[in-house]
TORKOL-4160 file (C-alpha; in steps of 0.2 Angstrom, whole numbers, padded with zeros to 4 digits, m for minus):
205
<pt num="1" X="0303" Y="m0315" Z="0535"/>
<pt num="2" X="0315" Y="m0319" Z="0549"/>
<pt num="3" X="0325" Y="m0304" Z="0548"/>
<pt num="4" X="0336" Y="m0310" Z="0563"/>
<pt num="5" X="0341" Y="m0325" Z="0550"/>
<pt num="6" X="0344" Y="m0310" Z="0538"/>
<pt num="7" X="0355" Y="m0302" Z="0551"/>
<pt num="8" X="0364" Y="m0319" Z="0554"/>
<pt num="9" X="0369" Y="m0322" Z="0536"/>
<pt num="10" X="0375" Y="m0305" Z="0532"/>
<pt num="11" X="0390" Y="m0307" Z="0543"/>
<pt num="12" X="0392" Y="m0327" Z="0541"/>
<pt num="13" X="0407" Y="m0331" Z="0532"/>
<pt num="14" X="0406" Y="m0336" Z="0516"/>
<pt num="15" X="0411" Y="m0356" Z="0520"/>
<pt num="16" X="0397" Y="m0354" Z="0534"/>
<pt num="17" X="0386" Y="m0350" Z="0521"/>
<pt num="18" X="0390" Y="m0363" Z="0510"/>
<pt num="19" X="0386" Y="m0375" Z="0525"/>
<pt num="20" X="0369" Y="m0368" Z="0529"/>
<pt num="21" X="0366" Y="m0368" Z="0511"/>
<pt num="22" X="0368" Y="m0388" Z="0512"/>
<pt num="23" X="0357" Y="m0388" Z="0524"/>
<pt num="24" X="0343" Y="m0382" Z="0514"/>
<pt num="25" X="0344" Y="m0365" Z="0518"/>
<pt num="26" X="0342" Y="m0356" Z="0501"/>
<pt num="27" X="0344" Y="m0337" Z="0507"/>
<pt num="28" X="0361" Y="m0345" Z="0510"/>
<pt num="29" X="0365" Y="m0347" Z="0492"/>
<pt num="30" X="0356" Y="m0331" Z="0490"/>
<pt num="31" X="0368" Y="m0321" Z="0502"/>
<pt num="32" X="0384" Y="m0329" Z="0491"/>
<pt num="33" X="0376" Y="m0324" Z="0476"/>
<pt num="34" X="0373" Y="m0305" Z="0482"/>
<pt num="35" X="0390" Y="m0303" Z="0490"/>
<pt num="36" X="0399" Y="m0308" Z="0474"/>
<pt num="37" X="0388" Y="m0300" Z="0462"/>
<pt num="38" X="0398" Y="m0284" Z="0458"/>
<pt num="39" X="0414" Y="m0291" Z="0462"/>
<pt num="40" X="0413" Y="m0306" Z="0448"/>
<pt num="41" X="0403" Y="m0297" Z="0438"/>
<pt num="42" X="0416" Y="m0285" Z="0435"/>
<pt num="43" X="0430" Y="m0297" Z="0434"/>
<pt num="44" X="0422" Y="m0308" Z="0420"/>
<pt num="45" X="0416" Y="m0293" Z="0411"/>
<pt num="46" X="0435" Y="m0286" Z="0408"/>
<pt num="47" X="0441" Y="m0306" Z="0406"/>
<pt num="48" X="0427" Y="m0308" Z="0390"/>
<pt num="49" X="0426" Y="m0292" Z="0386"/>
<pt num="50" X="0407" Y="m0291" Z="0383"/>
<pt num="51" X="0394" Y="m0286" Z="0395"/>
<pt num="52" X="0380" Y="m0300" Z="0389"/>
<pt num="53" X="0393" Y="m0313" Z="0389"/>
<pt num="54" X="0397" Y="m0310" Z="0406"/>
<pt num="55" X="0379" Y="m0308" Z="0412"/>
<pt num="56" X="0378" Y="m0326" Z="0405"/>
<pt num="57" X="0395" Y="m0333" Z="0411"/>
<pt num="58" X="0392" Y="m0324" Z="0428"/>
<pt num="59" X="0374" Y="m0336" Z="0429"/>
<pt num="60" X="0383" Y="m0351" Z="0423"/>
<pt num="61" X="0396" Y="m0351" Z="0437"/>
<pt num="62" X="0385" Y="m0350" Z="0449"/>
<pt num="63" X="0375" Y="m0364" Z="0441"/>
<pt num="64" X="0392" Y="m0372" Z="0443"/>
<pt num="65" X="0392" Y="m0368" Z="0461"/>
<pt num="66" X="0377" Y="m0373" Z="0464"/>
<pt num="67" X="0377" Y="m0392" Z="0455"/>
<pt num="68" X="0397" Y="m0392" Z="0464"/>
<pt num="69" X="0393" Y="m0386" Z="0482"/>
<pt num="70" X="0393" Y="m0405" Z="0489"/>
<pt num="71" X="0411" Y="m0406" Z="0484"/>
<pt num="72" X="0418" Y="m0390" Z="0490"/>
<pt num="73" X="0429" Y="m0391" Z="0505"/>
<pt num="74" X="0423" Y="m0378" Z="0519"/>
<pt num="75" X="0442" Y="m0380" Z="0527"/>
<pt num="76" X="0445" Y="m0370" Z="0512"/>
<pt num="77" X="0442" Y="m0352" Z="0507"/>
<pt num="78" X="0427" Y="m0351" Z="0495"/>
<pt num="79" X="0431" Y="m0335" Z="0485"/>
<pt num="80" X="0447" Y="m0344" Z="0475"/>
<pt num="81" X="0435" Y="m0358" Z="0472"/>
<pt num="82" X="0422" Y="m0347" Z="0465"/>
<pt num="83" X="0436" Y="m0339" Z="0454"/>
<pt num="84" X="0440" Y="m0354" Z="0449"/>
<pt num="85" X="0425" Y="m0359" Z="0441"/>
<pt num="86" X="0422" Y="m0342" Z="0434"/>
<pt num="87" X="0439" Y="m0343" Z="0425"/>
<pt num="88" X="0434" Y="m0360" Z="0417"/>
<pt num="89" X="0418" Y="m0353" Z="0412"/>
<pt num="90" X="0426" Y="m0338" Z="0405"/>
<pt num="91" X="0438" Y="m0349" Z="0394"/>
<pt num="92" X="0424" Y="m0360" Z="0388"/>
<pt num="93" X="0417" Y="m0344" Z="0384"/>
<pt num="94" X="0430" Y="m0337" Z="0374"/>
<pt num="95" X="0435" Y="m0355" Z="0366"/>
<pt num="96" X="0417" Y="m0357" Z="0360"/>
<pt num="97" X="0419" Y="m0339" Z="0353"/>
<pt num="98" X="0434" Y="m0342" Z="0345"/>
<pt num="99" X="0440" Y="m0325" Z="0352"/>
<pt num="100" X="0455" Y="m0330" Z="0359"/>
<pt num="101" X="0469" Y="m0315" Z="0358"/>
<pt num="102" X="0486" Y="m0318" Z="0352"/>
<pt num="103" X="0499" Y="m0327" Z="0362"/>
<pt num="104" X="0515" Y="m0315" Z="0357"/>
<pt num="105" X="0522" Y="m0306" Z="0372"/>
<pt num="106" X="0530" Y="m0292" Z="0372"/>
<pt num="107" X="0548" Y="m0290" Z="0382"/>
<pt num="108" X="0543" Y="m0284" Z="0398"/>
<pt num="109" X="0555" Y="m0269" Z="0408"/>
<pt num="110" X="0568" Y="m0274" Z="0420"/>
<pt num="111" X="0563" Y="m0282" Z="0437"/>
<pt num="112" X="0564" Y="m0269" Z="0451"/>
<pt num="113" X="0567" Y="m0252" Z="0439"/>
<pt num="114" X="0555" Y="m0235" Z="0442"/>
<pt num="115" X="0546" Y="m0239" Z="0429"/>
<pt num="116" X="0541" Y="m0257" Z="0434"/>
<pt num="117" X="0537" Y="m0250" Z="0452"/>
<pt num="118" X="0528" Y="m0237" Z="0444"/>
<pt num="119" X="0515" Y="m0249" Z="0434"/>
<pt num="120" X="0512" Y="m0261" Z="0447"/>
<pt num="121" X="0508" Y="m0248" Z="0457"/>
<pt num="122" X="0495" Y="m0241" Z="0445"/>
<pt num="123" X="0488" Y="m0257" Z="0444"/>
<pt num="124" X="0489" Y="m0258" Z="0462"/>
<pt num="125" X="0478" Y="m0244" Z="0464"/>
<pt num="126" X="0466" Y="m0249" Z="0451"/>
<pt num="127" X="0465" Y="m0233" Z="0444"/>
<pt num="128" X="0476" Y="m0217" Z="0446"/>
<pt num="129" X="0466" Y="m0203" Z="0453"/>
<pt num="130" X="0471" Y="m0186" Z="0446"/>
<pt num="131" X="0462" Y="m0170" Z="0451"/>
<pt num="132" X="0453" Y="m0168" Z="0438"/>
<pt num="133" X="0439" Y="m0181" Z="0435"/>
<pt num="134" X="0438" Y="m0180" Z="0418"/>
<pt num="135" X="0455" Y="m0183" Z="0418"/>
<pt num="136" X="0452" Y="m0198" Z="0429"/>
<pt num="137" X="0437" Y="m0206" Z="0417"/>
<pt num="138" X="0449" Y="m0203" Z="0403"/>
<pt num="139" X="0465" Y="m0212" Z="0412"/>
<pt num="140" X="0452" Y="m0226" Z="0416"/>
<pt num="141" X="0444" Y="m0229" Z="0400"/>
<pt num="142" X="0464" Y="m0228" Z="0392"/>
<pt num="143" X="0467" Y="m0241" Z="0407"/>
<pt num="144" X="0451" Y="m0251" Z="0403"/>
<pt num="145" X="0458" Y="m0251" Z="0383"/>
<pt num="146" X="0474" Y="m0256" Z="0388"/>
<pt num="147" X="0470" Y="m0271" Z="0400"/>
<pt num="148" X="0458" Y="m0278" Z="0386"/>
<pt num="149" X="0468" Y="m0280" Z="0372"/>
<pt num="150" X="0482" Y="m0291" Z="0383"/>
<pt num="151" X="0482" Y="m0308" Z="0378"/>
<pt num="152" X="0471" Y="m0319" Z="0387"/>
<pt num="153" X="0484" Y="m0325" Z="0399"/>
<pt num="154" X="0492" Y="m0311" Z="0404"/>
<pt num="155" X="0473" Y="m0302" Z="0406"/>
<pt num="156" X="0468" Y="m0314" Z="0416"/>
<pt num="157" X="0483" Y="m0315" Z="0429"/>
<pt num="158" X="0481" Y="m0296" Z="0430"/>
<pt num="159" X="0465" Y="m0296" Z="0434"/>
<pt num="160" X="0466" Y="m0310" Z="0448"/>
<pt num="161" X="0482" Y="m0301" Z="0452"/>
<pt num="162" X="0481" Y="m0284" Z="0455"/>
<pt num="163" X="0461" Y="m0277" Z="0451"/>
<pt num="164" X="0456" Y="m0292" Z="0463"/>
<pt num="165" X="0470" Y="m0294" Z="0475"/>
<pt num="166" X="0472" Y="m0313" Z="0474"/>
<pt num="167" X="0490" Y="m0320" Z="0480"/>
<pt num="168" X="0500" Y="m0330" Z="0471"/>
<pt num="169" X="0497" Y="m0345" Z="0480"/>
<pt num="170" X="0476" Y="m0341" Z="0477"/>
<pt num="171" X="0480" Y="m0334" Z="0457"/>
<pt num="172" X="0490" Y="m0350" Z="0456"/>
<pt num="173" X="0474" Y="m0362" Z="0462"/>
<pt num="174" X="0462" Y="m0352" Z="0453"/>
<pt num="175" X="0475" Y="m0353" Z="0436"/>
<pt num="176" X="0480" Y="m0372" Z="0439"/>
<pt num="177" X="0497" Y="m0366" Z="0438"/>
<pt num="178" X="0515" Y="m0365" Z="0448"/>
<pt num="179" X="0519" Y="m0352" Z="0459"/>
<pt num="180" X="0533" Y="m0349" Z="0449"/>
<pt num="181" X="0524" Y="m0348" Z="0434"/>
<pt num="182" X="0512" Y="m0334" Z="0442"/>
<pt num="183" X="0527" Y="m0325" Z="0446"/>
<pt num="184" X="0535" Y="m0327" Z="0429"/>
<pt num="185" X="0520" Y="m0323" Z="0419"/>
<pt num="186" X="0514" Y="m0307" Z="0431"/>
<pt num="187" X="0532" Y="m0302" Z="0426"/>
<pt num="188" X="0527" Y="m0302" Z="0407"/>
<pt num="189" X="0510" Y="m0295" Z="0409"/>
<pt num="190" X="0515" Y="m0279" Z="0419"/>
<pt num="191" X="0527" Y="m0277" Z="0405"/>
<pt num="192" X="0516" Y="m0278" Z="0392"/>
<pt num="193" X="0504" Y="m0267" Z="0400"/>
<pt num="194" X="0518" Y="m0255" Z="0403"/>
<pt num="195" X="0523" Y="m0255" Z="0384"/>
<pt num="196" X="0508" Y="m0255" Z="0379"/>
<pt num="197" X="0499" Y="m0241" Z="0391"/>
<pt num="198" X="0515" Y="m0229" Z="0384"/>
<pt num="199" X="0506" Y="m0230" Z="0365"/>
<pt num="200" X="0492" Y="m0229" Z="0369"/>
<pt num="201" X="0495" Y="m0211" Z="0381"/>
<pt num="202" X="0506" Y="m0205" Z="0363"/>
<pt num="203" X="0491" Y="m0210" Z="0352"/>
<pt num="204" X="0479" Y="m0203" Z="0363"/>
<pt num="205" X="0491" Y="m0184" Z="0362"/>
């Protein structure tokens, strides 16, 4: 094992990896693979809302990535790109289940009020952390509940969004989208959420 190599890859960045990757270094592709893991993982489980699904989706994208690497620009960043292909994957996913959610949107609060700030800044965070964690793992798993019943539009925008810090310009790539409709729709799915966390804190009193 050449664990200078090792030492190497572990602070390459990712589009340098890609190229060493082409040039037959498979602990290349290996590296990508590890870095990503929990990150995209995470993102594809809340986007299908099934842990096996994702498992499966996860190792179809980087299938994707691996039979696509030849035509991936490395002037370009390579986590959009991976987010790209894991959306797709995820849609196919959900198109072949027939479990797409339902397209109604709710009316979302007034741009720029307290409670718009506060929401996006909830979502910001993640997760709120009260004092008291069971407290916490209860917000969370309200949080969780709430993000998963969105439509899968609006999930999918706050997930790229605010749990994964995309831009707009990256959510924009990744959705096929315009920037303004990013905008627009972000709008509508912190809304929702917002409507939407406020029933399920009453129901849950």
């Amino acid at each position: 094992m050449d664990l200078n190599a090792d030492h190497k890859r572990i602070n390459m960045p990712d589009e340098q990896l890609v190229r060493s990757y082409r040039r037959g270094d498979q602990q290349a592709f290996s590296q990508l693979v590890g870095r990503y893991q929990q990150e995209l993982y995470r993102f594809l489980v809340r986007f299908v809302r099934d842990r096996a699904a994702a498992e499966d989706v996860f190792q179809d994208t980087f299938l994707q990535v691996h039979v696509s690497i030849d035509t991936f620009q490395t002037s370009r960043r390579f986590k959009p790109w991976l987010f790209t292909i894991a959306a797709n994957k995820a849609r196919d996913y959900l198109r072949r289940s027939k479990r797409r959610a339902a397209t109604q949107l709710s009316s979302p609060v007034q741009p720029g009020s307290d409670e718009d700030r506060q929401f996006l800044d909830l979502l910001e965070a993640n997760l709120p952390l009260p004092d008291d964690e069971t407290v916490q793992q209860e917000t969370a798993d309200l949080v969780r509940a709430v993000v998963d019943g969105l439509p899968e539009h609006l999930r999918e925008i706050l997930l790229l969004a605010y749990f994964h810090q995309f831009s707009y310009k990256q959510v924009a790539e990744v959705l096929h989208i315009p920037l303004g409709t990013v905008k627009s729709r972000l709008h509508a799915a912190v809304g929702t959420f917002a409507q939407r966390w406020k029933q399920k804190l009453e129901q849950s009193n």
